[in-house]
C-alpha positions in Angstrom: -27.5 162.6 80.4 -27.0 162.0 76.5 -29.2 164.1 74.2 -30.7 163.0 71.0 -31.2 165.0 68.4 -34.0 164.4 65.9 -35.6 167.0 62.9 -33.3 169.6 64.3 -34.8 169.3 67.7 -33.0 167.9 71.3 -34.6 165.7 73.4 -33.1 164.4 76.9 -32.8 160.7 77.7 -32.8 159.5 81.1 -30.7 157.0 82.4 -31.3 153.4 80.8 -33.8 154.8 78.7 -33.5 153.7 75.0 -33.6 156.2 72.3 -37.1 154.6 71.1 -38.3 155.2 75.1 -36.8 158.6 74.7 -38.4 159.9 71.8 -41.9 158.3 72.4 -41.5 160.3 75.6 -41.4 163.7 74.3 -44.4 162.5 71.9 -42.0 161.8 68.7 -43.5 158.1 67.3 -40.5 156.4 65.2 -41.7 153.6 63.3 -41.8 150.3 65.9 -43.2 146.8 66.1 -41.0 144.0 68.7 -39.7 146.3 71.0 -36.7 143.8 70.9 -34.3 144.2 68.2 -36.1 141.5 66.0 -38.0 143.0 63.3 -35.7 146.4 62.5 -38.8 148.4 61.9 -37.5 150.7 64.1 -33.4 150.9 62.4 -32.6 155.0 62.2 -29.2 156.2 61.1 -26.6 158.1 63.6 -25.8 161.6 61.3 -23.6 162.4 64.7 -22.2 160.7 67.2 -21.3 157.3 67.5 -24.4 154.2 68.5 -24.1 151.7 71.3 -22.4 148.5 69.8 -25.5 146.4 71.2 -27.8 148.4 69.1 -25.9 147.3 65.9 -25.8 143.6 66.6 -27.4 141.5 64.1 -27.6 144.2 61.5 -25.9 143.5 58.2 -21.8 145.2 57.8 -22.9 147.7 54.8 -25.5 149.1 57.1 -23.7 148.8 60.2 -20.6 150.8 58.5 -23.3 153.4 57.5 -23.9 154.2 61.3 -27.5 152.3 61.4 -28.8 151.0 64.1 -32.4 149.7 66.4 -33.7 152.1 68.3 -35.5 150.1 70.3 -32.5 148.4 72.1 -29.6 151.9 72.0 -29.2 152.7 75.4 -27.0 155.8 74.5 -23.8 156.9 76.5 -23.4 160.0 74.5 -25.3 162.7 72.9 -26.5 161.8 69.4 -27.6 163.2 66.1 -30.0 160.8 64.1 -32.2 160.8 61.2 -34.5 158.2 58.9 -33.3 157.2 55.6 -33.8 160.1 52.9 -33.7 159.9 49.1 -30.1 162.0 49.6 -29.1 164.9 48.0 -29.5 166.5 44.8 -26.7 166.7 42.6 -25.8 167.7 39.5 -23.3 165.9 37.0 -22.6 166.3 33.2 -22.6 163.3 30.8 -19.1 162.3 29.8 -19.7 159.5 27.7 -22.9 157.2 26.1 -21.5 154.3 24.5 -23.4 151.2 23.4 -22.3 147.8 25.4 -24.7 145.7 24.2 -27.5 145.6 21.6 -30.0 147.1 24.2 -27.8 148.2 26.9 -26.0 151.7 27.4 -23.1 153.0 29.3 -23.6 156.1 30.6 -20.5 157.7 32.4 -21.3 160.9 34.4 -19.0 163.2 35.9 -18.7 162.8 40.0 -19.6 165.7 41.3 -17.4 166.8 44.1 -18.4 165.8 47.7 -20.2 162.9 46.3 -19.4 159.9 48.2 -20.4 156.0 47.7 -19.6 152.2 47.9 -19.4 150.6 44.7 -22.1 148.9 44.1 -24.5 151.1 45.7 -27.0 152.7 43.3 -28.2 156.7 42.6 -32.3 157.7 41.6 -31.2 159.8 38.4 -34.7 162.7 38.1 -35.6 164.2 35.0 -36.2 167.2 36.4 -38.6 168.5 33.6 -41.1 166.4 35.1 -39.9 164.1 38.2 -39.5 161.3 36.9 -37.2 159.2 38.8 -35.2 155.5 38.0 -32.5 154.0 39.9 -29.7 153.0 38.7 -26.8 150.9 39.9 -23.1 152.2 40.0 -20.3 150.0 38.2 -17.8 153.0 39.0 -14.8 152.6 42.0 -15.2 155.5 44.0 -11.7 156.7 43.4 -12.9 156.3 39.8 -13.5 160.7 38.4 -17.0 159.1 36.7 -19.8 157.6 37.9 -20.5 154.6 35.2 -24.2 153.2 35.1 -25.2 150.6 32.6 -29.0 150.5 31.2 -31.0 148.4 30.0 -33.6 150.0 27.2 -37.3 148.9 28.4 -40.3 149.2 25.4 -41.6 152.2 26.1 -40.2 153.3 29.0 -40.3 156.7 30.2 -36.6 157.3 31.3 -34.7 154.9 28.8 -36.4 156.2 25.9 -35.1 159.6 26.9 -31.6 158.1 27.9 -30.7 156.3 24.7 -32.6 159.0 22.5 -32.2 162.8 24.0 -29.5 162.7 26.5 -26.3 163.9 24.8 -23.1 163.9 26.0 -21.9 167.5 27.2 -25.7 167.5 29.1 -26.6 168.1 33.1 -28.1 165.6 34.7 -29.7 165.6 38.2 -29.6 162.4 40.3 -30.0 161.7 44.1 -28.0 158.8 46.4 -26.6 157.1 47.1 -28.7 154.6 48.7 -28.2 150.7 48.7 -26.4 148.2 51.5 -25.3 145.8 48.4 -21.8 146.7 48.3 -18.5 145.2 49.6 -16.9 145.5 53.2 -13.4 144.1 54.4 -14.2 142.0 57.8 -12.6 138.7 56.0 -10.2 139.2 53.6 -10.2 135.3 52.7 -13.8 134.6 52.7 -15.0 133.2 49.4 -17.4 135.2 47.1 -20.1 134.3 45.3 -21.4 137.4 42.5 -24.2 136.4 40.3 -26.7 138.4 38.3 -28.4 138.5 34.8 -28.3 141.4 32.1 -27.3 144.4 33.4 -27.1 142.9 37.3 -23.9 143.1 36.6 -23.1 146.6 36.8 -23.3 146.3 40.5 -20.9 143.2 40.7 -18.6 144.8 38.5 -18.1 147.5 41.3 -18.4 144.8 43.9 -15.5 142.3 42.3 -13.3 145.4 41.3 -13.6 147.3 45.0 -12.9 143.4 47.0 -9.5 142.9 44.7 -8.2 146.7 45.0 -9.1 146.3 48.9 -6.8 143.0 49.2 -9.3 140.5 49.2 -7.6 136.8 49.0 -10.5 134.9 49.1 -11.9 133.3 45.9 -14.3 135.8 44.0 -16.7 133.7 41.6 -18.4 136.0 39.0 -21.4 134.4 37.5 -22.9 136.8 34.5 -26.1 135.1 32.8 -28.1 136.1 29.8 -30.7 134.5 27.5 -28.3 134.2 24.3 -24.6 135.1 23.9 -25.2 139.1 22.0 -26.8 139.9 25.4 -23.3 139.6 27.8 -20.8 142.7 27.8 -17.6 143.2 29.3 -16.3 139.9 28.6 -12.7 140.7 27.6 -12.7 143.0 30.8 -13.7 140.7 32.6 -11.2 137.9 31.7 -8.8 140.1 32.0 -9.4 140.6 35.0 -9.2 137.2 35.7 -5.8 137.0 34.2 -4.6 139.5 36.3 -6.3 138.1 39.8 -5.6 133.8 40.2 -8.1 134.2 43.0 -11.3 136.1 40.6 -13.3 133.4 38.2 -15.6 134.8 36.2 -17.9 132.7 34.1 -20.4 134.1 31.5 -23.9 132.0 30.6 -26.4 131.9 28.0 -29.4 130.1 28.5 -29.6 129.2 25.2 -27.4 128.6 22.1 -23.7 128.4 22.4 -21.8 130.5 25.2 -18.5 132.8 25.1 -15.0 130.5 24.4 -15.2 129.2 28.4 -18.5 129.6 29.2 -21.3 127.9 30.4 -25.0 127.1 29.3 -27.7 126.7 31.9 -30.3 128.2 34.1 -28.6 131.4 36.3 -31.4 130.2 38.9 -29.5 127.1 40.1 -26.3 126.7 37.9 -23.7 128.7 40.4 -24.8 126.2 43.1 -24.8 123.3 40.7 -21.2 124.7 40.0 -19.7 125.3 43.3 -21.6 123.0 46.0 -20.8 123.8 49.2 -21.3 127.2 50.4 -21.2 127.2 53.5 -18.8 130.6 54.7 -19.5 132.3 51.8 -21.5 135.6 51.1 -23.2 136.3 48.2 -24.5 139.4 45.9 -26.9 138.4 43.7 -28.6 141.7 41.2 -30.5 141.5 38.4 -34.1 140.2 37.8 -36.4 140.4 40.8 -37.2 136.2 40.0 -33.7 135.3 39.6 -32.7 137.5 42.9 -35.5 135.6 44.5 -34.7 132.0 43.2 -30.5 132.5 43.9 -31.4 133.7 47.3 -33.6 130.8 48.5 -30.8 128.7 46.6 -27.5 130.0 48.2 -29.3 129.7 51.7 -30.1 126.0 51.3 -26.4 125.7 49.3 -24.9 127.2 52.9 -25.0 130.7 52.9 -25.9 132.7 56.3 -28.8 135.2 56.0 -26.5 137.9 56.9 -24.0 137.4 54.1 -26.6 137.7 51.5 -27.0 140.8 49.6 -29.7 141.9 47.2 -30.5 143.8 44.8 -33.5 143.5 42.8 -33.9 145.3 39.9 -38.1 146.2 39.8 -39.0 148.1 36.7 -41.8 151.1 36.8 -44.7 150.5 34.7 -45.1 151.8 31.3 
């Protein structure tokens, strides 16, 4: 019979038994609620070993390629290793390079530690270690990229962007844990349109997203909607229409919500223009980053526009108190 091994100890599982039935057994309680595969409360990771297919069904293709699955419903047919989802690992990396994008946004390029591993796209909980404090950040980098490239937004008085923009010198250590994040991009349908859309620096995710979907082959249109209130708050334009230039099948389109746009662009609420824009999107999947309200508002308006629940990704950006 398979065995499963949890927090460094092995437990036996009968015949038919689940891993859930398994566990609870032996007098381990993993978080639960259906029973059924519905709610996911009970989704752990295989670190080892490879899940029953059935146990994977329903769960979205950025967490399935990560090796999750529902307890509840594995019936396993070979010994596995599994574990909850941790903050990660601590690393270590040295600041390459702080360079002003925007009025009130920074890039900050760090050097990727070896073994360090992601999807672009994915995000990493940088710790000043002086005193724990801990923000996430999203990760515009490729992975085949030798930086890891976040982009942040200053925020009055905050904690960890006052210390970014003023302290942190290039040539200095910085610790950070991750990655963590199921926002990224995975090939199942190369020629599957693409909507992107996010405000401010939402975009540093969807820069990894576009840029990892064209260097993987993707043929399907990629539509690349980048809002902010006035025009002095967008960055990467010219990067981004290059980009364009050099893919037929990428559009990008930056908006302001007020005053007069880019040479191209458009003027108009982020919250409902890309639907206003496109129409129909039924087939496509979506990434929508940025402000928790937008996130919100895009995702209730993609779903009515067409898009499947599944092929939705968030990613919310929630800022700590002051």
């Amino acid at each position: 019979m398979p065995t499963i091994t949890f927090e460094g100890k092995d437990y036996a599982c009968r015949e038919g038994e689940s891993v859930l039935e398994c566990l609870e057994r032996h007098g381990v309680l993993l978080p639960s609620s259906c029973r059924a595969g519905a709610c996911k409360t009970c989704m752990v990771r295989a670190l080892a070993g490879t899940p029953p297919k059935e146990a994977q069904q329903g769960l979205k293709d950025t967490l399935v390629v990560q090796n999750y699955f529902l307890a509840c419903i594995a019936k396993p047919t070979e010994d596995l290793t599994i574990g909850l989802a941790k903050e990660g690992e601590l690393y270590r990396a040295q600041v390459l390079e702080k360079r002003m994008l925007a009025p009130n946004i920074l890039r900050l390029r760090l050097e990727k530690p070896d073994g360090f591993r992601y999807w672009a796209g994915q995000f990493i909980n940088l710790v000043r270690e002086e005193d724990g404090l801990v923000r996430s950040y999203s990760l515009a980098s490729l992975p085949e990229e030798p930086f890891l490239e976040l982009h942040i937004k200053r925020i009055p008085h905050g904690r960890m962007t006052g210390w970014l923009f003023a302290d942190v010198q290039e040539g200095d250590a910085l610790a950070f844990r991750g990655p963590a994040g199921d926002s990224f991009y995975v090939q199942h349908d190369p020629e599957q349109p693409l909507l992107l859309a996010g405000t401010g620096t939402g975009l540093a995710p969807l820069y990894g997203i576009a840029r990892a979907a064209l260097a993987q082959g993707h043929t399907g249109p990629i539509h690349l909607f980048h809002g902010s209130l006035v025009r002095e708050g967008l960055y990467y334009v010219e990067e981004l229409r290059a980009l364009a230039a050099q893919h037929a099948q990428f559009h990008y389109y930056p908006v302001v919500l007020q005053g007069t746009p880019p040479e191209g662009g458009l003027v108009g609420d982020m919250k409902s223009l890309p639907v206003e824009r496109l129409g129909d999107l039924t087939g496509y999947r979506a990434y929508l980053c940025g402000d928790p309200e937008l996130v919100e508002a895009l995702r209730r308006a993609v779903f009515l526009a067409g898009v499947g629940m599944n092929d939705i990704y968030t990613d919310p950006f929630v800022f700590a108190p002051a």
